[in-house]
C-alpha positions in Angstrom: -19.2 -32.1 5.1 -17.0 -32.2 2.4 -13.2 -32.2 3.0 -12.8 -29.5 0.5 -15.0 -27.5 2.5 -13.8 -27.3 5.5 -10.4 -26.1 4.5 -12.2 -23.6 3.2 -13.9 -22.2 6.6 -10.7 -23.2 8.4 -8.7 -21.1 6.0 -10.8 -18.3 6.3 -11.3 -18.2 9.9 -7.8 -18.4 10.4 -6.9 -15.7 7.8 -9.4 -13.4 9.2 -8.6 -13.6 12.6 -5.0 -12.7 11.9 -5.4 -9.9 9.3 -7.7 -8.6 11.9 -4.9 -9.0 14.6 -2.9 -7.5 12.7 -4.5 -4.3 11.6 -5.1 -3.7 15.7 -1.6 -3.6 16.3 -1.2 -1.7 13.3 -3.7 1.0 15.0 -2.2 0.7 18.0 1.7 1.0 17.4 0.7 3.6 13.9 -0.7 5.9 16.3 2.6 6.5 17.4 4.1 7.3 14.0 0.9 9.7 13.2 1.3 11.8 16.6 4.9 12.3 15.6 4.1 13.3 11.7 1.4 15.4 12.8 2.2 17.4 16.1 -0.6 18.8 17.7 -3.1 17.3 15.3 -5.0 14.8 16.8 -7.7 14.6 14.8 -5.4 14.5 11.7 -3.2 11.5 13.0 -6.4 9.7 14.0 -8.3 10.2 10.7 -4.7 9.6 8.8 -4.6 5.8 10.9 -7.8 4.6 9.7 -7.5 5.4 6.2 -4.5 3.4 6.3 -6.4 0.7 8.2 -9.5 0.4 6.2 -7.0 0.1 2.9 -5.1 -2.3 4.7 -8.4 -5.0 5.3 -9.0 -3.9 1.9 -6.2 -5.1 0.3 -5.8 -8.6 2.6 -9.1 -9.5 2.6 -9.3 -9.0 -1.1 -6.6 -10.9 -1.4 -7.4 -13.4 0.8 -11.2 -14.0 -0.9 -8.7 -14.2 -4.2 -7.1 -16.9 -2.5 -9.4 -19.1 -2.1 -9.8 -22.3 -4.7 -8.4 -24.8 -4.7 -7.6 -26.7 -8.3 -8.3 -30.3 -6.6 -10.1 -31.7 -3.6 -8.9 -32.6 -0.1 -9.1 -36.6 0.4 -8.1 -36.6 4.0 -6.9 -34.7 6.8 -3.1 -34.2 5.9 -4.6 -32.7 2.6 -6.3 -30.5 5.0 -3.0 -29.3 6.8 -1.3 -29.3 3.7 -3.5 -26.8 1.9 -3.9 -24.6 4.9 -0.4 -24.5 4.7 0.2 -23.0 2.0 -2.9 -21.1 1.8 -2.7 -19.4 5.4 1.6 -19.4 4.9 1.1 -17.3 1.6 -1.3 -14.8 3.8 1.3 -14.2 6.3 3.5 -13.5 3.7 1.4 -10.9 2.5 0.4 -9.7 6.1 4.3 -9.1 6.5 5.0 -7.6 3.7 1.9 -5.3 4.0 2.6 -4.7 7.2 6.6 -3.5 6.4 5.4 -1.3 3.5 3.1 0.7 6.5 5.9 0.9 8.4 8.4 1.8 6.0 5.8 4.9 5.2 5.0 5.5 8.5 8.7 6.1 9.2 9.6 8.3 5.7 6.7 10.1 6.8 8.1 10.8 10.5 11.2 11.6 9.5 10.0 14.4 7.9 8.2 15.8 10.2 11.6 15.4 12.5 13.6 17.2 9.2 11.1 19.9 8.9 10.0 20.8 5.2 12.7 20.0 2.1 14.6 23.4 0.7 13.0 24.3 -2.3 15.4 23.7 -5.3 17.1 26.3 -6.5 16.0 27.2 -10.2 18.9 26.0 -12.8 19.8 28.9 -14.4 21.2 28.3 -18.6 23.6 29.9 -19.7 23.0 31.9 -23.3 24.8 30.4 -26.3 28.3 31.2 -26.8 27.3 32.9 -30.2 24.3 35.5 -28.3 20.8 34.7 -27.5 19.0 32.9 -30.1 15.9 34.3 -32.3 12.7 32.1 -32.0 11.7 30.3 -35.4 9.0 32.0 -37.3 6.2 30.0 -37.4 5.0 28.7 -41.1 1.7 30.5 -41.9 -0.5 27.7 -43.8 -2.8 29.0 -46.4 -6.8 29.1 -45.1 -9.3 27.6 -47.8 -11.5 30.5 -48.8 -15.1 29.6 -48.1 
């Protein structure tokens, strides 16, 4: 088997396994978060959790499929550890930051249920002119062509 190759099923398997680690404890520890957004709504908090899941496989393994080329081949095995490397480093990367944008929503989300709802603003009331209320332009009537 080619060198080239087998980076390629290493990096995959590896990838896979952890965006699929991942999203369980993303399940898990969200499910947390959801009860507390939506009291008494099971259902709601469940449903809500695997939407955000199934967008968050989405979104790695598209990227990760992305991911995969490589612009030259792999002569040997340090070749190997260097491109997984770099390959399975710059999925972490995005696995992290995925992962802190769910909890960063998660929380926002939480601590609004906590707040209760926002005050509705207050309308802005403006002032008239200092010289009365103003007229409203007439509008310019444009001749019609007979036909």
């Amino acid at each position: 088997m080619d060198l080239t190759v087998l980076t390629y099923v290493i990096y995959l398997a590896v990838s896979v396994v952890l965006t699929l680690w991942v999203a369980h404890v993303l399940v898990k520890a969200g499910k947390v978060f959801l009860d507390a957004v939506f009291p008494g709504e099971e259902a709601l908090a469940k449903a809500v959790n695997q939407l955000l899941v199934v967008g968050f496989y989405l979104v790695n393994l598209g990227f990760i499929a992305l991911w995969l080329r490589r612009t030259g081949s792999v002569a040997d095995a340090r070749g190997i550890f260097e491109a997984l490397s770099v390959d399975v480093g710059t999925v972490l990367l995005v696995l992290g930051a995925m992962h802190l944008g769910n909890v960063f929503v998660l929380n926002r989300l939480r601590r609004r249920a906590i707040d209760g709802p926002r005050q509705p603003r207050p309308e802005r009331q403006l002032a008239p002119p200092a010289d009365g209320p103003r007229q409203p332009l007439p509008y310019p009537q444009a001749p019609y062509p007979q036909g």
